[in-house]
LUMVO-756378 format. One record per residue (C-alpha): residue number from 1; x, y, z. Coordinates in nm, 4 decimals. Last residue first. Layout:
<recs>
<rec NUM,<X,Y,Z>>
...
</recs>
This chain:
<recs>
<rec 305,<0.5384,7.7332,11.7914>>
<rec 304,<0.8312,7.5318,11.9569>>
<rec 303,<0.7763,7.3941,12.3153>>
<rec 302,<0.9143,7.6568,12.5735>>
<rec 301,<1.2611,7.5000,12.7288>>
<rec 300,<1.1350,7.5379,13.1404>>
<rec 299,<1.3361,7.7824,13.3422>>
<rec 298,<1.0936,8.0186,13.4496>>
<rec 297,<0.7929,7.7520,13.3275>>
<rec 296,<0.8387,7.5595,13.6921>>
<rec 295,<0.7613,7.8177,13.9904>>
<rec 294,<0.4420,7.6444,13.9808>>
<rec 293,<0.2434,8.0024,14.1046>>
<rec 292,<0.4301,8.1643,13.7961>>
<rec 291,<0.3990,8.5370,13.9094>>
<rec 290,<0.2767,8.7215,13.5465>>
<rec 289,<0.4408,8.8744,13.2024>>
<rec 288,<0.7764,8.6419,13.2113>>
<rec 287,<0.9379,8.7078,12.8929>>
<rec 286,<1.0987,8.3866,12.7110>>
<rec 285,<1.3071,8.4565,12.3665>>
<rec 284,<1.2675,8.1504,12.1695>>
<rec 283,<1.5887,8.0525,11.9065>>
<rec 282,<1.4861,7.8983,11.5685>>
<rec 281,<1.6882,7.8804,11.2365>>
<rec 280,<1.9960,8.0797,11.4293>>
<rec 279,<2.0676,7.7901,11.6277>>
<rec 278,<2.3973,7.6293,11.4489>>
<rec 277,<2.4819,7.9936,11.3745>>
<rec 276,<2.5791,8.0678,11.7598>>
<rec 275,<2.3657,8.3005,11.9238>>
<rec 274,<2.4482,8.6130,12.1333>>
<rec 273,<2.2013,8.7698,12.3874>>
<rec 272,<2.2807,9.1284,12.4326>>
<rec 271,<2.1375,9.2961,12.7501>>
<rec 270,<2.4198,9.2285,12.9874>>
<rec 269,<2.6319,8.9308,12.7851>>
<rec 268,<2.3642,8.6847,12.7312>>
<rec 267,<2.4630,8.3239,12.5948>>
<rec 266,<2.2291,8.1155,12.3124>>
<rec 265,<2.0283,7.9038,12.2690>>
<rec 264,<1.6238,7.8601,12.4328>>
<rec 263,<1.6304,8.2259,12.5666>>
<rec 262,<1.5092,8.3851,12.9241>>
<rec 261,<1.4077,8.7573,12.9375>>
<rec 260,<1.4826,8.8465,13.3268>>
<rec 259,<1.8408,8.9328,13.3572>>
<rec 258,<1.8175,9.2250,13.1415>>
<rec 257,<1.4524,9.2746,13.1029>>
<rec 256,<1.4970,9.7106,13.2085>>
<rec 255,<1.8116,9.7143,12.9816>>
<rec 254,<1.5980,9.6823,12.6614>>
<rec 253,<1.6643,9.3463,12.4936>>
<rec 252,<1.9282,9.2931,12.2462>>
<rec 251,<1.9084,9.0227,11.9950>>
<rec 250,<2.3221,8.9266,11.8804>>
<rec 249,<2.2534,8.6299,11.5712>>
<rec 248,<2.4512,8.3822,11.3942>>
<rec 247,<2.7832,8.3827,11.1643>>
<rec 246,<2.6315,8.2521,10.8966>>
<rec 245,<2.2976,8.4043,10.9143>>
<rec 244,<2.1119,8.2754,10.6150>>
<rec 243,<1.8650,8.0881,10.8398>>
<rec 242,<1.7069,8.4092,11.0204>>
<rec 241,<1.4824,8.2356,11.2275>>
<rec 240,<1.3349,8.4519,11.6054>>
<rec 239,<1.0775,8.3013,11.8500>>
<rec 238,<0.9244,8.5735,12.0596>>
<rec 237,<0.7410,8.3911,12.3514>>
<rec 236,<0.5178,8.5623,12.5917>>
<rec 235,<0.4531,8.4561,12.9716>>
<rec 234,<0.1964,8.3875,13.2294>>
<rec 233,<-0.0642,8.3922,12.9642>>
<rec 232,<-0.2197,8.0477,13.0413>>
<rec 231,<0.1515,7.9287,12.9902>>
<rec 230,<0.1955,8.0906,12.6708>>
<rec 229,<0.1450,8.4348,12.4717>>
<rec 228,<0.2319,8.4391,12.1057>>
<rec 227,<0.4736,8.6180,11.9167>>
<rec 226,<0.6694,8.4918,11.5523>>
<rec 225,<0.9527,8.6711,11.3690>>
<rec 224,<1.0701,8.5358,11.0540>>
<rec 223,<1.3969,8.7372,10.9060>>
<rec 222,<1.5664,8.7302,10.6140>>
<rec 221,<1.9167,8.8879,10.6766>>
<rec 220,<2.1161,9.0572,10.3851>>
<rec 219,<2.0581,9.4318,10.5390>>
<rec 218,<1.7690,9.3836,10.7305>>
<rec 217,<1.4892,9.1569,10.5815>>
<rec 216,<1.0790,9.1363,10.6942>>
<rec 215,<0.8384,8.8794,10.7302>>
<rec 214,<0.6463,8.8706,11.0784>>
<rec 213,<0.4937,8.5578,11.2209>>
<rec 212,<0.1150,8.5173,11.3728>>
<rec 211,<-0.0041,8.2172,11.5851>>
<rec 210,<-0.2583,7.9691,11.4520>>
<rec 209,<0.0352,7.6698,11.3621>>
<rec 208,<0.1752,7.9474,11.1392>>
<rec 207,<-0.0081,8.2755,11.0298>>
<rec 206,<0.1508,8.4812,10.7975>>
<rec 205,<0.2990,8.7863,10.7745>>
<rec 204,<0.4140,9.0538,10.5109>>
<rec 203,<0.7019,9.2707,10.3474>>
<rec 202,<0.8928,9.4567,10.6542>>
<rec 201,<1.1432,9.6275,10.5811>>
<rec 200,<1.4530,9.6614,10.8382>>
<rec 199,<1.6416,10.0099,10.7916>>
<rec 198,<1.9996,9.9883,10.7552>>
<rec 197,<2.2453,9.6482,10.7959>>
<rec 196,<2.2222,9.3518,10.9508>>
<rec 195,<2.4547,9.1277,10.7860>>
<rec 194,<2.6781,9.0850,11.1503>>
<rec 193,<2.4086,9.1375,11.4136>>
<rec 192,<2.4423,9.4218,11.6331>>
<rec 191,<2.1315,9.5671,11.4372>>
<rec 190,<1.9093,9.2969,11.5586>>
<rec 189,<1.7120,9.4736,11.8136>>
<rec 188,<1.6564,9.7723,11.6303>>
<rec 187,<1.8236,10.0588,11.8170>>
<rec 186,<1.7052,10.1549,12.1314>>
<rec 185,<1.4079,10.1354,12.3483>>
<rec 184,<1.0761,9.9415,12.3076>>
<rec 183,<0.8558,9.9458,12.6532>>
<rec 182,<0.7701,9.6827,12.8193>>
<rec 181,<0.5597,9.6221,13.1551>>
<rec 180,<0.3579,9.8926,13.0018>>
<rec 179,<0.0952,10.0004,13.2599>>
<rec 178,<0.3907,10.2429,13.4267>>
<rec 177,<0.4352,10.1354,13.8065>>
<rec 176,<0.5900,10.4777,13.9849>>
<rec 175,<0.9797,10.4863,14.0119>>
<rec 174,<1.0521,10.5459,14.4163>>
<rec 173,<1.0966,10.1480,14.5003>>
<rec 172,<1.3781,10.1662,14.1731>>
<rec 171,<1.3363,10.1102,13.7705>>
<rec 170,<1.1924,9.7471,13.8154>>
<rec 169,<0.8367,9.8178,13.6585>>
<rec 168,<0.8962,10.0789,13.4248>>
<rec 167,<1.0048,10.5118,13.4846>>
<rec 166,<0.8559,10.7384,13.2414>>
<rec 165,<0.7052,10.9456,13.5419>>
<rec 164,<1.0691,10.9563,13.7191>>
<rec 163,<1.1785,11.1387,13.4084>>
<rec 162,<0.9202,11.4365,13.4645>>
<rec 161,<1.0279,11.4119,13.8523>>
<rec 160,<1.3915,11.4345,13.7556>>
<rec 159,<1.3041,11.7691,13.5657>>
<rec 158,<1.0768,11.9348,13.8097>>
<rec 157,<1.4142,11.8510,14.0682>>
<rec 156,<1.6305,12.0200,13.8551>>
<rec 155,<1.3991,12.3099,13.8204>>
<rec 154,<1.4305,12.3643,14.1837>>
<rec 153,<1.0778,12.3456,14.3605>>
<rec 152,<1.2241,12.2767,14.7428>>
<rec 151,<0.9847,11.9996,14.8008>>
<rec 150,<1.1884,11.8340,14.4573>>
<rec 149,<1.5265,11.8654,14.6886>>
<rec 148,<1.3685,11.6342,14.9564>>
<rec 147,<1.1922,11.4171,14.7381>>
<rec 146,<0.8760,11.4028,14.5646>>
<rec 145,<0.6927,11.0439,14.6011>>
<rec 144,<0.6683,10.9405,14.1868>>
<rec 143,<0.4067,11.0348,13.9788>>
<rec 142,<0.0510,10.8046,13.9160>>
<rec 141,<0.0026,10.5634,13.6400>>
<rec 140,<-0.3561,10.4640,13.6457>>
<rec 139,<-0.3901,10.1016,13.7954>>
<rec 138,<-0.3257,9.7964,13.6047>>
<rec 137,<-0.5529,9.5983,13.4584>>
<rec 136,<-0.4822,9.6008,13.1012>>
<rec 135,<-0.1408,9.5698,13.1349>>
<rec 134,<0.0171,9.6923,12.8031>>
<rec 133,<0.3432,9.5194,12.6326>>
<rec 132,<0.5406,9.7058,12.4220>>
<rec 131,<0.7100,9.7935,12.0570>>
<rec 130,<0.8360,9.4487,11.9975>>
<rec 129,<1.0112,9.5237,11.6383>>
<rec 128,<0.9638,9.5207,11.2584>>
<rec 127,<1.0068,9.9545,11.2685>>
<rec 126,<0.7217,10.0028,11.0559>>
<rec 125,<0.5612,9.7154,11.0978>>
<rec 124,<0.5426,9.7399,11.4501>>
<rec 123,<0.3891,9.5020,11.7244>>
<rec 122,<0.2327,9.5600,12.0461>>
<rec 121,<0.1344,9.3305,12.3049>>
<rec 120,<-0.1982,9.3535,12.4959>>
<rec 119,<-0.2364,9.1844,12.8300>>
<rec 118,<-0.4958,9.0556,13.0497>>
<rec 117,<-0.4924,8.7393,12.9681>>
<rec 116,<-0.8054,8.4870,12.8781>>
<rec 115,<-1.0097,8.7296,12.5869>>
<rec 114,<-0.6418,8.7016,12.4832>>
<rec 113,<-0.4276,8.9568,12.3304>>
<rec 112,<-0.2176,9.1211,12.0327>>
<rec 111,<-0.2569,9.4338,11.8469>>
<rec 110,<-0.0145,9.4977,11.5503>>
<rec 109,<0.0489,9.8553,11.4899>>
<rec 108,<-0.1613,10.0748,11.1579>>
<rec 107,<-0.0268,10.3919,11.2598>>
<rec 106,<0.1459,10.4575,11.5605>>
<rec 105,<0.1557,10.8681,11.6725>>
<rec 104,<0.4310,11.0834,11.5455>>
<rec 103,<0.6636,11.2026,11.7414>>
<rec 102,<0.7201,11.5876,11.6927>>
<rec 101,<1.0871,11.7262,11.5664>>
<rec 100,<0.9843,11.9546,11.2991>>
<rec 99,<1.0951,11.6815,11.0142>>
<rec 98,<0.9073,11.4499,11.2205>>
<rec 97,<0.9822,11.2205,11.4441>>
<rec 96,<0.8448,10.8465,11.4776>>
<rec 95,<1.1599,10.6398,11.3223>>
<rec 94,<1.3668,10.8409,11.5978>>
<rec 93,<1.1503,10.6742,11.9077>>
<rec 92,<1.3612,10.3710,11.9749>>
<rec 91,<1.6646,10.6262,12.0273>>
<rec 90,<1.5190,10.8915,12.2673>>
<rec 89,<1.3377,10.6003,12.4866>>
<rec 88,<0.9523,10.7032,12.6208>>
<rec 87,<0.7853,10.5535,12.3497>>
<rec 86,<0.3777,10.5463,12.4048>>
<rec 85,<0.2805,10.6841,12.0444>>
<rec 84,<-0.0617,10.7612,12.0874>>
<rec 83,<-0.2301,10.4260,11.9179>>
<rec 82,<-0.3807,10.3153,11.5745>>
<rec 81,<-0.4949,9.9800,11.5858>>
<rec 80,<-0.4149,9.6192,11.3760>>
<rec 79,<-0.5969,9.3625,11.5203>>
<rec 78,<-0.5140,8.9532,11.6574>>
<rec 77,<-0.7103,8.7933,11.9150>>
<rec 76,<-0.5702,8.5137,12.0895>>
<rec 75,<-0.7065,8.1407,12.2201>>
<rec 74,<-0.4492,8.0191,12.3945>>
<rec 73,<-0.2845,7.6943,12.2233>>
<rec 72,<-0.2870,7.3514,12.4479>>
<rec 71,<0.0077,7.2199,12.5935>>
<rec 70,<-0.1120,7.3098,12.9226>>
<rec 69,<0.0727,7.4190,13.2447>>
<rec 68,<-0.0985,7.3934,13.5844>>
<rec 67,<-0.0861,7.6891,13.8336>>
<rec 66,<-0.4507,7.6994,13.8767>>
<rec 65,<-0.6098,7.3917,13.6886>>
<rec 64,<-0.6303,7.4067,13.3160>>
<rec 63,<-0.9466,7.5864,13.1515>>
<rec 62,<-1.1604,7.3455,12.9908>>
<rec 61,<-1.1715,7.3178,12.6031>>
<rec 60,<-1.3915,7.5359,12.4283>>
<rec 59,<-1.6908,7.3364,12.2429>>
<rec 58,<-1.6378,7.3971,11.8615>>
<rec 57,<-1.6446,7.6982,11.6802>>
<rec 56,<-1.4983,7.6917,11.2599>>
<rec 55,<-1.2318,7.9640,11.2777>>
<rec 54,<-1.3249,8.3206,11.2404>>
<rec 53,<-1.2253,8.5590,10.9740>>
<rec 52,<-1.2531,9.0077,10.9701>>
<rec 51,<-1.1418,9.1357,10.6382>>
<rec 50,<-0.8828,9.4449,10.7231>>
<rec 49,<-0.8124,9.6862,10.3937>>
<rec 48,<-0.4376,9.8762,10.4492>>
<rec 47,<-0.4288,10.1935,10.2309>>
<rec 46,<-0.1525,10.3121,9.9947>>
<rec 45,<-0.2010,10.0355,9.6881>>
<rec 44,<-0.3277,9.8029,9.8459>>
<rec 43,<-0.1879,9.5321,10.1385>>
<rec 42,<-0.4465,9.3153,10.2717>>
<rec 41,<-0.5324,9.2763,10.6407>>
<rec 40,<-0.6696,9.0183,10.8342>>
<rec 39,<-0.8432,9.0859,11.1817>>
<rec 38,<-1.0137,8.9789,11.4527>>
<rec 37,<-0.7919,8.6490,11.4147>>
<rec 36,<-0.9354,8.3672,11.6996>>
<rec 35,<-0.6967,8.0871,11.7840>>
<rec 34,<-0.7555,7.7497,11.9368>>
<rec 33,<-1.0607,7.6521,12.0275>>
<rec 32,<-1.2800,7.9201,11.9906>>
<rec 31,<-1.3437,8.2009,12.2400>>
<rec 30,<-1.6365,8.5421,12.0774>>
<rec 29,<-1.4209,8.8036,12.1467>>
<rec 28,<-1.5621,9.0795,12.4070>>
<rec 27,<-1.2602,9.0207,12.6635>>
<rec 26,<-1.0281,9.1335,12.3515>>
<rec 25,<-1.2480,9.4657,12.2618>>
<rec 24,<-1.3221,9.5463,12.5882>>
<rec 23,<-0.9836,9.5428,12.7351>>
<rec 22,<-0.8695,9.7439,12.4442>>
<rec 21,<-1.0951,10.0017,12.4993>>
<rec 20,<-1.0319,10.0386,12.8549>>
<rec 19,<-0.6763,10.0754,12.7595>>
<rec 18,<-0.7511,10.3131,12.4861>>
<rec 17,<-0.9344,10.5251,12.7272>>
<rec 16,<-0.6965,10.5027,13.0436>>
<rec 15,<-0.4097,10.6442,12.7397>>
<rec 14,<-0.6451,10.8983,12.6696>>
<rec 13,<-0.7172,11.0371,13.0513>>
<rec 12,<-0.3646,11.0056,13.1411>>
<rec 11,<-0.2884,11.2191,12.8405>>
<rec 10,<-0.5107,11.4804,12.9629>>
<rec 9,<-0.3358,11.4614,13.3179>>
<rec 8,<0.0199,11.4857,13.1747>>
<rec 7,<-0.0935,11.8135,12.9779>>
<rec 6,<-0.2986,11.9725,13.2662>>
<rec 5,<-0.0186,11.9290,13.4943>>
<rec 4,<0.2483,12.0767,13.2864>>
<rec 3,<0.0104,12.3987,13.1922>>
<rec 2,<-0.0277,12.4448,13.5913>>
<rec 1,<0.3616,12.3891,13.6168>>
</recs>
């Protein structure tokens, strides 16, 4: 229990680091107008090269009114870190293990935030998928209330209060808050989808209208993937396009967002949001980071990025 302890407090103490670290680096970024890349990286032969750009600066426009809505692009930052592998789910973290069953640690992940919001949302290249969105601000994750039977010191109770640590946002009033108001977990979310097939691979991404979009295919599916954070951060948008499916898309979200990710087309069965082929070239998944003070971007169709 004393080894146990040490352990989970050690990576406490790494995890507040990288956070803090994080904070820093997108509060530190120097705000243009519209969108501000840290980083661009080149594909060589085994190593990934980043070449830092910055837009031409102008005056920054003002900052809306509290609770108002702007059409106007946040400024983001954009990097590519290397990051303790924060998975928690059995089946989103089988592309990490190794042949002696460790989890490897994220290599190379997409890094995306706003000197203006105080998130950072994770992307993988290696898996082409939403790995996980960080809070910045919040407080230290801390264990669960014991109960009854854990006072006792059974081992069954040790092992629900090890599981109770892993808990999100949502999970029951005796789960502790994680940081990560998302965390990945199962299979890749567009495996249900008829054409998907294997691994994805991801090949590339581009930036378009200042906010970044993933390349990568699955089975006979070419898929664009684009994330950028809205409504004065309030929310994040994932806008899917896989034109060449012809019988149109099933994106699942992990069971903790059922009932709170929001789409543009589409109908949700549980966690499973099914799309009709007619709006496979653009569908926008909606998650709701922050307490909309307007109560009106919840169900508001998010303008196409």
């Amino acid at each position: 229990m004393v080894l146990m302890k040490i352990l989970r407090s050690s990576c406490e103490v790494e995890l507040l680091r990288e956070r803090l670290k994080l904070r820093a680096d997108f509060r530190m970024s120097v705000p243009p107008p519209n969108v501000l890349l840290s980083a661009l990286f080149a594909v060589a032969v085994t190593v990934l090269a980043s070449v830092s750009t910055a837009q031409e600066s102008t005056s920054p426009p003002p900052a809306p009114a509290s609770g108002a809505t702007t059409d106007l692009p946040m400024r983001l930052d954009l990097s590519r870190r290397d990051l303790k592998n924060f998975l928690t789910d059995p089946e989103a973290m089988k592309p990490y293990l190794g042949p002696d069953g460790t989890v490897a640690d994220l290599h190379d992940v997409f890094a995306l935030g706003s000197p203006n919001a105080p998130w950072a949302v994770f992307w993988d290249s290696r898996t082409c998928r939403l790995l996980g969105i960080l809070d910045l601000e919040a407080q230290p994750e801390s264990p669960a209330p014991p109960s009854p039977a854990a006072a006792g010191g059974s081992d069954d109770a040790t092992g629900a209060r090890e599981q109770d640590a892993d808990r999100e946002p949502g999970d029951g009033p005796d789960a502790p808050l994680s940081p990560y108001l998302y965390r990945a977990s199962g299979a890749f979310p567009l495996a249900k989808t008829s054409g998907a097939s294997g691994e994805p691979r991801y090949f590339g991404f581009r930036l378009v209208k200042e906010v970044p979009e993933f390349l990568y295919t699955c089975g006979t599916l070419s898929i664009e993937e684009r994330l950028w954070l809205d409504d004065g951060g309030r929310v994040l948008r994932q806008r899917f396009s896989a034109k060449e499916a012809a019988k149109g898309l099933q994106i699942s979200v992990p069971e903790s967002w059922k009932g709170r990710v929001t789409a543009s087309a589409g109908t949700w069965k549980g966690s499973v949001l099914t799309v009709p082929a007619d709006s496979a070239a653009e569908v926008i998944l909606t998650y709701p980071l922050a307490a909309d003070p307007a109560g009106a971007s919840e169900n508001a169709t998010p303008a196409t990025n």
